[in-house]
C-alpha positions as CSV (number, residue, x, y, z in Angstrom):
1,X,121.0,122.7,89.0
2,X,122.5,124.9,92.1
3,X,121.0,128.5,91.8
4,X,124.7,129.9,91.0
5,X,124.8,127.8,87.8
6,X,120.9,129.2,86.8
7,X,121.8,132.9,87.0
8,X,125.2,132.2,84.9
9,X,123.8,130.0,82.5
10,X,121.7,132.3,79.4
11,X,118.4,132.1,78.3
12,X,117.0,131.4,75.1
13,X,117.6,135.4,74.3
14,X,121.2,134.9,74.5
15,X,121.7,137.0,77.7
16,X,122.2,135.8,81.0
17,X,120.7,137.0,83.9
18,X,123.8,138.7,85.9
19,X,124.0,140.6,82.0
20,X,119.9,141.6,82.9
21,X,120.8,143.3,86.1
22,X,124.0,144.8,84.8
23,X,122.3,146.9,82.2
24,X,118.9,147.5,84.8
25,X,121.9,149.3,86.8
26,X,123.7,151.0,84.5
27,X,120.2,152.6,83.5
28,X,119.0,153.2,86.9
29,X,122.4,155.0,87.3
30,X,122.2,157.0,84.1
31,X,118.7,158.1,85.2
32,X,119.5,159.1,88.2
33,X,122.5,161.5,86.3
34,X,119.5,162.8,84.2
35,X,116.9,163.7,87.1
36,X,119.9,165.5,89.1
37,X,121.0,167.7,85.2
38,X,117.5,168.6,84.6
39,X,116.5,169.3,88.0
40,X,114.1,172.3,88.0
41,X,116.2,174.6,90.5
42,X,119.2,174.7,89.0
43,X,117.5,175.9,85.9
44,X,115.5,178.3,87.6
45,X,118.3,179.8,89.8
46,X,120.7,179.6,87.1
47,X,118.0,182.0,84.4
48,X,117.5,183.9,87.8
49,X,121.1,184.4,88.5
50,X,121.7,185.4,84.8
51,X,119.1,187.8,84.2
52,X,119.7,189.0,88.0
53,X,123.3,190.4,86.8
54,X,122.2,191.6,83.4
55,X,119.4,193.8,85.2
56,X,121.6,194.6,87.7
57,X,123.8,196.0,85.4
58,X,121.2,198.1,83.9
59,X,120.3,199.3,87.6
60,X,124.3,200.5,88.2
61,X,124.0,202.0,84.5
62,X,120.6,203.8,84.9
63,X,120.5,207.5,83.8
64,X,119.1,209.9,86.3
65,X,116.3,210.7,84.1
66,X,115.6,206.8,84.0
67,X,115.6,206.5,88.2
68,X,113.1,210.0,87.9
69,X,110.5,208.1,85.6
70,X,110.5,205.8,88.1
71,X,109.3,208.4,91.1
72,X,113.1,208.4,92.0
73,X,114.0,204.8,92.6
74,X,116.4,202.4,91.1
75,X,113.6,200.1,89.8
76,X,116.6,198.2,88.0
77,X,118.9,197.8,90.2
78,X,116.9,196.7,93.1
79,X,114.9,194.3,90.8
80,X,118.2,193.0,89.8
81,X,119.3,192.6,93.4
82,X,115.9,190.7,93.9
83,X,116.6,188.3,91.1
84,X,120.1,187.7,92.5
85,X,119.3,186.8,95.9
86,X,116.3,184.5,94.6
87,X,118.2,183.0,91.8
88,X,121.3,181.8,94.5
89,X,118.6,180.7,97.1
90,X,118.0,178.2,94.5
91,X,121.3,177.3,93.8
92,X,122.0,176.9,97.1
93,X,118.7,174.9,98.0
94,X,120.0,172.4,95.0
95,X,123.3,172.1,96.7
96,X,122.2,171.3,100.3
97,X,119.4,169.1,99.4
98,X,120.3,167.4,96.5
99,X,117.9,165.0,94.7
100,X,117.9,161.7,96.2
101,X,118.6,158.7,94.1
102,X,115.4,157.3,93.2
103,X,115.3,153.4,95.3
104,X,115.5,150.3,93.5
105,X,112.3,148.1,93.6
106,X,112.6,144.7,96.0
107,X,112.8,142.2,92.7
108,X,112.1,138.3,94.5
């Protein structure tokens, strides 16, 4: 039997092998998806970026007696900057080196 008529032909499990490295593909793509979703910068600079405008907020709303108790600066507000900037470095970082697709093992 020609090697073409083996890898159409099914096994005793009722799948063949072309089906095999179909769904191995289809996996390795969906994983791929999930590693990029879940990767760790865009959760941290999207918590940073989020808490970055709602302190920054609170900075720009500060009462004078709030910037006194704080020896006269705007401990909000430049905190809030802080978390900004940090919280888009990541963002940025994510979107300039992105998470490479992991490589497929050499199957012989």
């Amino acid at each position: 039997m020609s090697e073409s008529e083996n890898s159409a032909r099914p096994d005793r499990s009722g799948y063949s092998e072309q089906d095999v490295q179909r769904e191995v593909s289809e996996l390795q793509g969906k994983s791929a998806t999930a590693a990029r979703i879940f990767d760790l910068r865009r959760i941290i600079g999207g918590l940073f970026v989020l808490y970055g405008i709602i302190v920054t907020i609170t900075g720009i709303t500060d009462s004078q007696a709030a910037i006194d108790k704080a020896q006269g600066v705007n401990i909000n507000l430049w905190t809030g900057i802080g978390m900004l900037a940090l919280g888009v470095f990541f963002l940025l970082w994510l979107k300039l080196r992105p998470t490479a697709a992991p490589e497929e093992p050499d199957s012989e």
